[in-house]
C-alpha positions as MATLAB code, in Angstrom:
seq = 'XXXXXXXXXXXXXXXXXXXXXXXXXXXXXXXXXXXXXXXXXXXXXXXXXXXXXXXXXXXXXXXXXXXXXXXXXXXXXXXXXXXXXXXX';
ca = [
       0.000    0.000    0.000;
       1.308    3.614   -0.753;
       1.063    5.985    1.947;
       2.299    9.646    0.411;
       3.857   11.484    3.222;
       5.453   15.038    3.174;
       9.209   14.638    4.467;
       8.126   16.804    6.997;
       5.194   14.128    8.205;
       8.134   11.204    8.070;
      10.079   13.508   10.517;
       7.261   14.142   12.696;
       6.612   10.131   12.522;
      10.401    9.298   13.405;
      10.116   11.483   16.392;
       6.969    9.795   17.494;
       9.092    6.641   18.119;
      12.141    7.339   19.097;
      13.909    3.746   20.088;
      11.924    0.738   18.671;
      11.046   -1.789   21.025;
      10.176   -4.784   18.477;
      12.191   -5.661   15.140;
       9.124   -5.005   13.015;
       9.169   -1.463   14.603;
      12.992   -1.029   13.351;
      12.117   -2.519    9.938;
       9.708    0.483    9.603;
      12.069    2.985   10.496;
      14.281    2.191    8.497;
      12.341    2.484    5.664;
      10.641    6.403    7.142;
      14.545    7.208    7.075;
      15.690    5.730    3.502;
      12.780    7.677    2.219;
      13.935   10.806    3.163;
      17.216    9.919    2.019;
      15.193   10.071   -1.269;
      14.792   13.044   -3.740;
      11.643   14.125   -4.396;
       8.057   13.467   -2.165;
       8.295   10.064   -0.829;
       5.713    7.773   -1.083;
       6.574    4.383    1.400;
       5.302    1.440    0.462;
       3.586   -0.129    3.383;
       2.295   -3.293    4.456;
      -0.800   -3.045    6.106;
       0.484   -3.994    9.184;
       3.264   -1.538    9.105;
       0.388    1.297    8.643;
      -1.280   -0.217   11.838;
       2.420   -0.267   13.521;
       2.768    3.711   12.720;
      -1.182    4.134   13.647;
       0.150    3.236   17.140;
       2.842    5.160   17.289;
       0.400    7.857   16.794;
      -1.813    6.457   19.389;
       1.476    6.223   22.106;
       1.924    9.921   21.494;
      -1.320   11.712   21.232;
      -1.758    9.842   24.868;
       0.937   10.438   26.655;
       1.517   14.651   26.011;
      -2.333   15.065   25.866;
      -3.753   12.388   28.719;
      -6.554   10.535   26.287;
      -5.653   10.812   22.903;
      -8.754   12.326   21.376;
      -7.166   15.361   20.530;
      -4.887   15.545   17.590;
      -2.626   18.515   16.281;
      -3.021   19.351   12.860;
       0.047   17.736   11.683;
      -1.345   14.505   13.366;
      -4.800   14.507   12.238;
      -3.664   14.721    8.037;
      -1.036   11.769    9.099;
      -3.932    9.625   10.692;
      -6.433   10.805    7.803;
      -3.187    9.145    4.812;
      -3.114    6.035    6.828;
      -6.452    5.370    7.289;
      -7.063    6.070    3.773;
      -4.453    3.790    2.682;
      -6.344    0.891    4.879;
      -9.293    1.542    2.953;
];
């Protein structure tokens, strides 16, 4: 699945993380870095459950600076809106 993300959404996504905990979480940073490597807007190919992996990354951070998740910056809400879209 393509997921086209502004470098500046890949950052904010890289940030989210931090460390990775699992091996499927380093696989997919690895790939948010190589495409920023990349000339030109990046669009990742994603497995689905790479989308769901980022999708909780979100989740981990809207929670933790916000207490309960259900509100989103801006910069948040159009990176949920392009992976939810890709799931479709």
């Amino acid at each position: 699945m393509d997921v086209a993300l502004t470098r500046r959404e890949i950052e904010f996504i890289i940030e989210w993380k931090g460390r990775p905990f699992f091996p499927d979480e380093e696989r997919v940073l690895s790939k948010l870095r190589r495409a920023l490597e990349e000339d030109g807007a990046p669009c990742l190919a994603l497995s689905r459950f790479q989308i769901q992996v980022v999708s909780g990354w979100l989740e981990e951070q809207s929670a933790s600076h916000r207490g309960g998740g259900d509100v989103l910056t801006p910069e948040e809400s159009i990176i949920l809106g392009k992976l939810r879209r890709a799931l479709e």
